[in-house]
N, C-alpha and C positions, 0 to 999 in steps of 0.2 A: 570483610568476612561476611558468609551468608547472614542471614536473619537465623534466632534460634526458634525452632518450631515448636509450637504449643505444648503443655505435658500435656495429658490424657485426661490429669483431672481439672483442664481448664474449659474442656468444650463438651458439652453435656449431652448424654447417647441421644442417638436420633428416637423417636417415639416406637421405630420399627421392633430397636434393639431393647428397650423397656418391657412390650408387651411381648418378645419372646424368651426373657428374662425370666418374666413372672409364669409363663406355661410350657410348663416342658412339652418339646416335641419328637416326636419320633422321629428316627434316622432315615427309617424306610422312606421312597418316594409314595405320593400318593397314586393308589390303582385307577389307570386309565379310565374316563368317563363311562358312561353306557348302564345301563339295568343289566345286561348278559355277556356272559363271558363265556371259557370254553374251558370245561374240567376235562384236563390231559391221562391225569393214573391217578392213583391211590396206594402209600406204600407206607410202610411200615418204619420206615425211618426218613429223614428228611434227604441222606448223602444218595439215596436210590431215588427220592425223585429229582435231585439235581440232576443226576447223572441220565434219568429221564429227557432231562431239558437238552442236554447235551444231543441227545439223540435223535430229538426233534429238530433240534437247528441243522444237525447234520442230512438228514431228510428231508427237510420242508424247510430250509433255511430263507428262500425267496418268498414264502408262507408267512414264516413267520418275524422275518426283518422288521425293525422296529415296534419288536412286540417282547414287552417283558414277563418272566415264569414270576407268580406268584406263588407261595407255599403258606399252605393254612392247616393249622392242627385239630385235626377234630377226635373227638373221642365215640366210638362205634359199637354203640351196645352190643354185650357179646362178643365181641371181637380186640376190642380195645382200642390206642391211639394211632391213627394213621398220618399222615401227612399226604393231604392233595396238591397235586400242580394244576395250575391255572394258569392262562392267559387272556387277553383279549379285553377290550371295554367293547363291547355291541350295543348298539340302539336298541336293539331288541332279538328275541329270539330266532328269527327269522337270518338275519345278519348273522348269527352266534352256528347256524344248523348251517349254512352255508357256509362259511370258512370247515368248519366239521369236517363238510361233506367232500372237500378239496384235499385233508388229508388222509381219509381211511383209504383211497387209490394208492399212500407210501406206508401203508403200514402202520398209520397213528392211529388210534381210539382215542375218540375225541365225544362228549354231548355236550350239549348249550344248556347252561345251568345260570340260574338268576341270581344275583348277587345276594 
């Protein structure tokens, strides 16, 4: 008969599983490297700028392949909470105005905004 294999509390967590034990982490992946990124809209609820992203991909899909939407809630004096879409980690602004400027030829508004 096989060997019986260890229980769980015979072999004690690797150091990795400890220290993410004791600090919770967010779910989210973390946002692509870069100082600038590229603010897509600003909307009013979060399901309008998904649906934004959606319509990016469908237009600039070769643009924007392997680039993920970020949503960040900000609150807009006077006006109140919006939710912006974001993409992009750029080096710098320069990189961020240049992707931009690739999509307002389909129809996107796009600026380079620093993180």
């Amino acid at each position: 008969s096989p060997p019986a294999a260890p229980s769980p509390a015979a072999a004690p967590p690797p150091p990795a599983a400890v220290a993410a034990a004791a600090s919770p982490v967010k779910a989210a992946a973390p946002p692509p490297a870069g100082a600038f990124r590229a603010h897509l809209a600003s909307f009013p609820a979060r399901a309008a700028a998904e649906d934004e992203w959606k319509r990016v991909q469908k237009l600039a899909g070769d643009l924007v392949a392997g680039l993920a939407p970020t949503y960040e809630e900000v609150d807009v004096p006077g006006k109140g909470r919006f939710v912006r879409l974001y993409t992009g980690g750029f080096a710098d602004k320069g990189q961020a105005k240049a992707f931009c400027d690739r999509l307002l030829p389909r129809k996107i508004k796009c600026l380079p905004a620093a993180r």
